[in-house]
N, C-alpha and C positions, 0 to 999 in steps of 0.2 A: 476115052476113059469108059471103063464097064461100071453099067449099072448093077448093083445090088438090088435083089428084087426079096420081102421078105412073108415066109409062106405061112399061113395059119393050118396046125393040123383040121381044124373045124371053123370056116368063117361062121364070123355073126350075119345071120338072116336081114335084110333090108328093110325097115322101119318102113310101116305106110305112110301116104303122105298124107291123109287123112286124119284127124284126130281121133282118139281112144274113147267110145262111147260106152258108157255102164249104166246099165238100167235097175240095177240095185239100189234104193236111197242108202242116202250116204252115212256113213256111221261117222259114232258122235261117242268117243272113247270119256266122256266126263260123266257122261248120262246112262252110260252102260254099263260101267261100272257100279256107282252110286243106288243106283236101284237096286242091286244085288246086295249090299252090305246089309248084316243083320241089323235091325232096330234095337238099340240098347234099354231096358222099363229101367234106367235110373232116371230122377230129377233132373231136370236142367238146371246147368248150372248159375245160368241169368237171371234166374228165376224163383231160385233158394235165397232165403234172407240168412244173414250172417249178423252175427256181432261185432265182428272186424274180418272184410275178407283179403286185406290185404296179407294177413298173415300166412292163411294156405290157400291163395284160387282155386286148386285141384281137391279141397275138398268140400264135397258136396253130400255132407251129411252120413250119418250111423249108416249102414250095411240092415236093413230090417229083417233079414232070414237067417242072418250069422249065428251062427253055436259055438257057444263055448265048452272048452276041454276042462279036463279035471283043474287043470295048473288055473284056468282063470276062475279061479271061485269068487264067489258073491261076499259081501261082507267086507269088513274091514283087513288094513295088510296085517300081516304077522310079522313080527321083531323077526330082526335079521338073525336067523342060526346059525351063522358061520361067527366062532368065538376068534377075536383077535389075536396076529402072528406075536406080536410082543406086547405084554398086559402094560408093559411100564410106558411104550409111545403111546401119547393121547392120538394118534391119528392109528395106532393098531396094527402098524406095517412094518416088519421085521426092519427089512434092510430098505424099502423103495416107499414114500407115500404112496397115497389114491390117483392115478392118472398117469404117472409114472412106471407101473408096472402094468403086465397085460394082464382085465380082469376080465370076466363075461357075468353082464346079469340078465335073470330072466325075461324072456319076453314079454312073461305074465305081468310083473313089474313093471313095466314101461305101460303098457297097455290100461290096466289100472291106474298108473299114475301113483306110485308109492313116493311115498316122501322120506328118506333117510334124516337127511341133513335141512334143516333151514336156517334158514337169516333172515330176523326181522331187524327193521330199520326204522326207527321211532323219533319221532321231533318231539321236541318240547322238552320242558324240565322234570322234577320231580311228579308232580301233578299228573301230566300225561303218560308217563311213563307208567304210573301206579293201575292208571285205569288201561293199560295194556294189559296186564294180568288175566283178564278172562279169557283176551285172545290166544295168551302162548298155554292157558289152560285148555283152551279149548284145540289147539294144532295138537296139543299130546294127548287127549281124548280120539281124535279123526284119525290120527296116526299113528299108533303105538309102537314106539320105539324108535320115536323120532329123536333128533341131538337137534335143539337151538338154542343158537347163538344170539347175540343181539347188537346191534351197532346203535349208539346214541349219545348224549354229548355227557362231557365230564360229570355235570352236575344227575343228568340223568341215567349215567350208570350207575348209582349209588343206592338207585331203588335196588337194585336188583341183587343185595348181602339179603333181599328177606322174599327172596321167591327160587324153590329150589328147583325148578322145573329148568333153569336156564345153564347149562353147559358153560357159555364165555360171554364175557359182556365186556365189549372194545369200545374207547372212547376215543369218537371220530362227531366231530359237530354237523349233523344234517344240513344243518340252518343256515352253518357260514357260507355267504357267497361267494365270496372269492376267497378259499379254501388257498394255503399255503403248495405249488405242484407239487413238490416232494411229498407231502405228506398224503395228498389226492394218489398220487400213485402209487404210494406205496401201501395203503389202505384200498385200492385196488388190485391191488397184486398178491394181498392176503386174502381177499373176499375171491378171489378167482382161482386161488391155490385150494382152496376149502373145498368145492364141487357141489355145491349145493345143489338139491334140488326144487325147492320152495324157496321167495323170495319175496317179503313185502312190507311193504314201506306207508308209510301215515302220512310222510312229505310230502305236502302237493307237488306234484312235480309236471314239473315242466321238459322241455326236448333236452335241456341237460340232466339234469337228474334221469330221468330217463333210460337215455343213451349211458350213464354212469352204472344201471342196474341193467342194460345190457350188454354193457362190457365183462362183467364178471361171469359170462356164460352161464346161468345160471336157466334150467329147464323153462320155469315157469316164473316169469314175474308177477307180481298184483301192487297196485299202488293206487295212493289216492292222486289226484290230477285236479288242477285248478278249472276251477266253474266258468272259466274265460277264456278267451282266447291265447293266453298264457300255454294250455294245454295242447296248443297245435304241433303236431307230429308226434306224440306220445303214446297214440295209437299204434305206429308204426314197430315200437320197442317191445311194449309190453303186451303180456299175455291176457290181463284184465284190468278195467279201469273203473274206478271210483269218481264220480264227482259230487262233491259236495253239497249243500245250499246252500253255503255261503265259505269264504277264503278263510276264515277260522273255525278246525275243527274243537277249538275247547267252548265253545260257544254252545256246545252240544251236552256238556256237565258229564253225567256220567255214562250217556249213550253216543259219547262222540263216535265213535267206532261200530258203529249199528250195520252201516254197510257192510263191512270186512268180515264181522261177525256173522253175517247172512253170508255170507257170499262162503266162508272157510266152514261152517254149518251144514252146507246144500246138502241135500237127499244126492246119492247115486242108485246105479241098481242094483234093485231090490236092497237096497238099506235105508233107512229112514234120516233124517236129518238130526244131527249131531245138538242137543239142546248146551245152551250157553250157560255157562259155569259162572257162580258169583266168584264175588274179588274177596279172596284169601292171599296172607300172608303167612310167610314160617320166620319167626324168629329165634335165631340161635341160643342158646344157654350161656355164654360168653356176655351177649349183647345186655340179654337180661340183668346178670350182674351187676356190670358195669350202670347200668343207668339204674340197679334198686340201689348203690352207692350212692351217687348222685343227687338224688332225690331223696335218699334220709339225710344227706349234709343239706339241704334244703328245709330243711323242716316238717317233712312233712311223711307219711305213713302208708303205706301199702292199701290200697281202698276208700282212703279217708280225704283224699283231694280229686279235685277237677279243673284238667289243664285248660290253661288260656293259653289260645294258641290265634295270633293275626295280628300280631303288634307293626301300629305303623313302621318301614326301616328301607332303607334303600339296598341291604344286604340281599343276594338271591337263596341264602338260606331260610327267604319266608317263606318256600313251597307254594305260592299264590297260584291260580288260575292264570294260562293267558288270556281267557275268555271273560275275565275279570278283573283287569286293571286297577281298580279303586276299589278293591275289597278291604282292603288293608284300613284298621279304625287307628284314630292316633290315641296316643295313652290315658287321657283324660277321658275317653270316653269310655274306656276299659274300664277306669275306675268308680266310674259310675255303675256299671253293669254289675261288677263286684261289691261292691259297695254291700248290699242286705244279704250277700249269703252266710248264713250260719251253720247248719251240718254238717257240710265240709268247707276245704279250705283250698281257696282259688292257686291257683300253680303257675303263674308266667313262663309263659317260654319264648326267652329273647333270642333271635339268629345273629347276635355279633352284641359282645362285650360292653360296645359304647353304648347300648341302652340302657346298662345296669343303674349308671346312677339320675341317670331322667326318671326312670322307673322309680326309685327308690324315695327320690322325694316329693314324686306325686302321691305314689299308693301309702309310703310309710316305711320307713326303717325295717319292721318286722314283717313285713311282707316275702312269701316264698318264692326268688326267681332261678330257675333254671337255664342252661345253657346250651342247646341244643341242635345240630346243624344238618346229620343227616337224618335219613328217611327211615334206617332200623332204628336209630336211638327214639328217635320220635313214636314210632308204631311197639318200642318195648315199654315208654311211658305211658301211653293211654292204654294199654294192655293191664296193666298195671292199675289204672285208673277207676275213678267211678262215672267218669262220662267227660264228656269235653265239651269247650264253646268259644265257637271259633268263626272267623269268617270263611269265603268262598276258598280254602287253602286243601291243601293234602292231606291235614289233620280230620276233617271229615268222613273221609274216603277211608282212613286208618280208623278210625273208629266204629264204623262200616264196618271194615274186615274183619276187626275184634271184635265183635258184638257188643260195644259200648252206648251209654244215651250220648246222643250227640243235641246239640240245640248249635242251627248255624244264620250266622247274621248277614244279608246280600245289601249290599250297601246303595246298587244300584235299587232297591225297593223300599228301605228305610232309610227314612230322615232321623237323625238324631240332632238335640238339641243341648 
């Protein structure tokens, strides 16, 4: 059999049998490289304190040589000039809401941080509610031509027939724990159809709540956060955090909100910090009416009376304090308090029916009692009024706003006998 023999145009040269010696030290591709990269003069990043850096590790602070263009000007935003596709949708959109059609906004806006749309989210009853007033006065002062909304429970959306600053007031109960799903969702699904961009809430919250005001997508949240460990992971959610000195924020009277106030206040650049607006109310001409009616079937005259307002009652139309539990005096002790006034003439105001005839046969048959239950009705009678006297209640705060004399009774400081 023939061998096949097979021929290389060019063989390969024969390898020594010697090893391959190089007298070059040996390169070192980690270090040779590395040396050549330029040196960055930003911060390190290990080494920059944050307020929370879980939320961006990549960023390491303001840019200090950056210029700004004409679009980012200094000062406060400007109301949006783009007038709405259809005047009659409250959302402004012809044929498509906000998110559903393709929109572009400025970059100036983002950068800035303009606030179109907010939603505040408020606990407590009348009481607190009333003393939110400087804050959504004060977000329409920072933000001029802002829309807010407000979410809070039945009884506390009632404040808000006498503050015109507020777009929509939804009643959704912060408070309730275990919240009904259907209605938790579907009260989610409206706060995240909205587009908000500010977001803040009084609820101390915890990793639910939380996680509930970052489901609604909402740019920036701010919230109050429990002083305990209660608050752990709530960091993670939102964008600023409140803690307290203590689990009750009405425990703070009329500065409960002092935080939030400071914080929605802060100086930017080159503008100065936003000062804090007293607590005003606007009551309607309808409302007025209606209760100078009332209050002349009671007996009594425009100027010429001074409401009693904190009668003991297990009703939640007393507008009590939570930070004040036992403010509430029982009727006998009212009538001692009433008792020596003569210039004018004392004015009851009961929050449910069945006090009428306790009342009536402690003070007297002719005595003046009124029936009273929301937050306008009550703030169009001491408007009305020549001053009021009341315990730790929302009737204070109304009279406050009105410029009424107020004289208020703390029961936790007096003994009565």
């Amino acid at each position: 059999m023939a061998l096949t023999k097979l021929i290389l145009p060019n063989p390969l040269p024969s390898l020594p049998s010697s090893p391959l010696i190089i007298s070059s030290p040996p390169f070192n591709l980690f270090t040779s490289q590395l040396t050549h990269l330029p040196q960055s003069n930003r911060p390190n990043l290990s080494t920059h304190s944050k307020k929370n850096p879980w939320l961006d590790p990549f960023d390491d602070g303001p840019a200090p040589d950056i210029e700004y263009g004409s679009l980012f000007t200094d000062g406060k935003q400007e109301e949006d000039p783009r007038p709405p596709d259809n005047p009659d949708n409250p959302y402004g959109f012809l044929k498509f809401p906000q998110g559903y059609n393709v929109e572009l906004t400025m970059l100036a806006s983002k950068v800035r941080g303009d606030v179109r749309r907010c939603c505040c989210i408020v606990s407590g009853g009348v009481y607190e509610n009333l003393l939110f007033f400087p804050a959504i006065q004060l977000i329409r002062d920072r933000y001029p031509g802002v829309q807010v909304d407000i979410v809070a429970s039945p009884r506390g959306k009632q404040t808000y027939e006498i503050n015109k600053n507020v777009r929509w007031a939804t009643a959704f109960d912060p408070d309730d724990s275990f919240p009904e799903p259907a209605e938790y969702l579907d009260m989610l699904s409206v706060l995240k159809n909205r587009y908000y961009d500010l977001m803040v809430s009084t609820k101390l919250a915890g990793f639910a709540h939380a996680a509930f005001m970052f489901m609604t997508s909402t740019r920036d949240k701010v919230s109050y956060v429990w002083p305990d460990d209660n608050a752990a992971g709530t960091g993670f959610l939102l964008t600023e955090i409140f803690k307290p000195p203590s689990s009750n924020l009405s425990e703070g009277g009329y500065n409960m909100y002092d935080q939030m106030l400071d914080w929605l206040g802060r100086p930017t650049r080159n503008f100065p910090r936003e000062p804090i607006p007293p607590l005003k109310v606007s009551i309607s001409k309808k409302v007025r009416e209606y209760v100078e009616g009332k209050y002349k079937n009671a007996g009594v005259k425009k100027g010429k009376y001074v409401v009693i307002h904190g009668l003991e009652s297990d009703s939640k139309a007393s507008m009590q304090s939570r930070g004040d539990l036992d403010s509430l005096l029982p009727i006998h002790l009212w009538a001692e308090i009433t008792r020596e006034m003569r210039d004018v003439k004392p004015l009851f105001v009961i929050p449910h029916e069945k006090e009428r005839e306790e009342l009536e046969e402690t003070i007297g048959g002719d005595s003046s009692i009124i029936f009273i239950t929301t937050p306008g009705q009550l703030a169009a009678l001491i408007n009305d009024s020549a001053g009021v006297i009341s315990t730790n209640t929302a009737a204070v705060q109304l009279a406050n706003a009105c410029g009424k004399q107020r004289f208020e009774f703390l029961s936790n400081q007096l003994e009565f006998k």
